[in-house]
N, C-alpha and C positions, 0 to 999 in steps of 0.2 A: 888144775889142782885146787886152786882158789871156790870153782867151781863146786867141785866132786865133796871134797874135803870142807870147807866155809873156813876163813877167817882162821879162827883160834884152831883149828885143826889141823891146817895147809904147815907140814914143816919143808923148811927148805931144801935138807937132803932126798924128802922125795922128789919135791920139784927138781934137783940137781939131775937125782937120775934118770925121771922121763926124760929131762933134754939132752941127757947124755954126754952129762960135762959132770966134774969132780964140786960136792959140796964145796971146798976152798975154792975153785974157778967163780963160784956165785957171789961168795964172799969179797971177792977182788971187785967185784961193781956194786953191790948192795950190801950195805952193814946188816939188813934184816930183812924181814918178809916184809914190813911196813913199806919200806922203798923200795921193794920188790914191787908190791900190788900198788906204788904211786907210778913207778915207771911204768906199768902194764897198764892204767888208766892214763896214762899223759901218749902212749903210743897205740892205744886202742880206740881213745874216745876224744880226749884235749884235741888229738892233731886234726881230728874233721872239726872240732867246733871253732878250733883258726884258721881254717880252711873258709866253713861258711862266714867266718867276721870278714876275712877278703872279698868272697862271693855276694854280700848280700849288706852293703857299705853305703852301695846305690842304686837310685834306679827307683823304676813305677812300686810302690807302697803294695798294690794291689796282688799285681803280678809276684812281686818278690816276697808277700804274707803264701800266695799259695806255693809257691816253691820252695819255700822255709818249713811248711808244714811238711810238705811232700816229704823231704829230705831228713824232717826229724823223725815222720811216720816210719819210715823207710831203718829209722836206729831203732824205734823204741819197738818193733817189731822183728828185731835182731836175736840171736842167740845171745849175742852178748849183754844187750842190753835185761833180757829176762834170766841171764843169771848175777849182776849188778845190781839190779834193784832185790833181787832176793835178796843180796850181801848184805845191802844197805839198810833191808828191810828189819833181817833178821840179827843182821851181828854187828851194826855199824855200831850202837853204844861201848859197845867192850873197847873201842879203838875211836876213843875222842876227835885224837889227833888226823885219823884218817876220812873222820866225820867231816872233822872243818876245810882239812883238803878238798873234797868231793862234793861237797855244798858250796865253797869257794871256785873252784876249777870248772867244774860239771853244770850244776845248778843255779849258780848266779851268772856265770857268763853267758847258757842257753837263754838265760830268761834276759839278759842286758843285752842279749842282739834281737830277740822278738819285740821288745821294747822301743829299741831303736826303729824300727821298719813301722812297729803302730804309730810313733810318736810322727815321725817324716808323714803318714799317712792325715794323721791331725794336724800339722800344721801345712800342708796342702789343700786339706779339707774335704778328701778322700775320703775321710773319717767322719766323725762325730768327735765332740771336742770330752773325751774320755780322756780318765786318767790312764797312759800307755803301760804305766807298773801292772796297773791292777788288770788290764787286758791281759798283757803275756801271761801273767801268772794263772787267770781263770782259764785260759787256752789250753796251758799247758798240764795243768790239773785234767782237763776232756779229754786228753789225748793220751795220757801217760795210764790214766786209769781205764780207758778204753783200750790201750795196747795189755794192761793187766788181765781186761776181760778176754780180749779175745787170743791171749796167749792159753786160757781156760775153756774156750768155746764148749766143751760137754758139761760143763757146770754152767751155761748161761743160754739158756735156752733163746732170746734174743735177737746172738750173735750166731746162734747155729748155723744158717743160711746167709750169712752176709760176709760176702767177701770183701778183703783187707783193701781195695781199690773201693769200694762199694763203702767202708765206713770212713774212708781218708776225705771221699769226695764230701759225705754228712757233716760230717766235724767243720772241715773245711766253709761250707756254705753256713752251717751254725754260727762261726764265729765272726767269717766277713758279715753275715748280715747283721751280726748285734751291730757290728764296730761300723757300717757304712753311715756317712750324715743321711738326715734325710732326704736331702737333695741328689744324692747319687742313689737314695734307695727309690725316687719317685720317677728316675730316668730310666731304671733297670728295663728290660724287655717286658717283664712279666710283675706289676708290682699288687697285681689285684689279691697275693695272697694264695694263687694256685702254688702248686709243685712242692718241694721238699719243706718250706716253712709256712 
């Protein structure tokens, strides 16, 4: 409904009666649609991103950036995720309050675990001695705006032919190659310059 409807439109007796429960039955667990669409955010999206804070806590920097990607690529190319960033896009002002949740919950903990794994990466030296903030963040800018284009594929002529394996692996080698030191980048197999960069 959140969906179909957006934000200021979604009432709760509609939502009541898709699920086929009594408007008061909704009311007995959510005072409003606000802690309606937090609880639907905290059991849609929070519980995989404590999920990957378990998953991705330790371990090879390297390994665990491309599996990190995988696994976000894998959201931000989700239904759900392409009608949440609509939400956010289009009606999150009207709902301050559900601004700072989602930017807090969503937003800052995605980017405080990609942080974590670049930082472990730079202080191993897997990396280049990069600021890990400003990594996640330009990372995640490439991916969220690329999962936007290619949610659009007939208006990006680009993306036409490029399948969603085929841009996860671009991005992916985009970003380990900014962040690898140079000494991991002069041991690679191939460092003359051929292939994707």
């Amino acid at each position: 409904m959140f969906g179909e409807a957006g934000l200021a439109a979604a009432r709760l007796e509609d939502i009541a009666k898709r699920a086929g429960v009594s408007k008061g039955t909704i009311y007995l667990y959510f005072p409003n649609k606000e802690a309606l669409f937090e609880e639907m955010v905290r059991e849609m999206v929070i519980s995989q991103i404590e999920r990957a804070e378990l998953r991705f806590a330790a371990g090879d920097p390297d390994t665990q950036l491309r599996e990190y990607y995988r696994a976000l690529w894998s959201t931000l190319r989700s239904p759900i995720f392409e009608t949440m960033h609509r939400l956010m896009m289009c009606e999150i002002r009207s709902f301050p309050h559900l601004a700072e949740f989602y930017v807090r919950e969503v937003v800052q903990r995605t980017l405080r675990l990609a942080t974590s794994i670049i930082r472990r990466g730079v202080e191993l030296g897997e990396f280049r001695d990069a600021d890990p903030d400003v990594g996640a963040r330009m990372a995640h800018a490439l991916f969220v705006q690329n999962a936007v284009w290619a949610a659009n594929r007939t208006q990006f002529a680009q993306l036409t032919d490029s399948r969603d394996d085929v841009l996860l692996d671009q991005m992916t080698e985009f970003v380990l190659h900014a962040l690898r030191s140079p000494s991991a980048l002069s041991s690679e197999p191939d460092a003359t310059g051929a292939g994707l960069l």
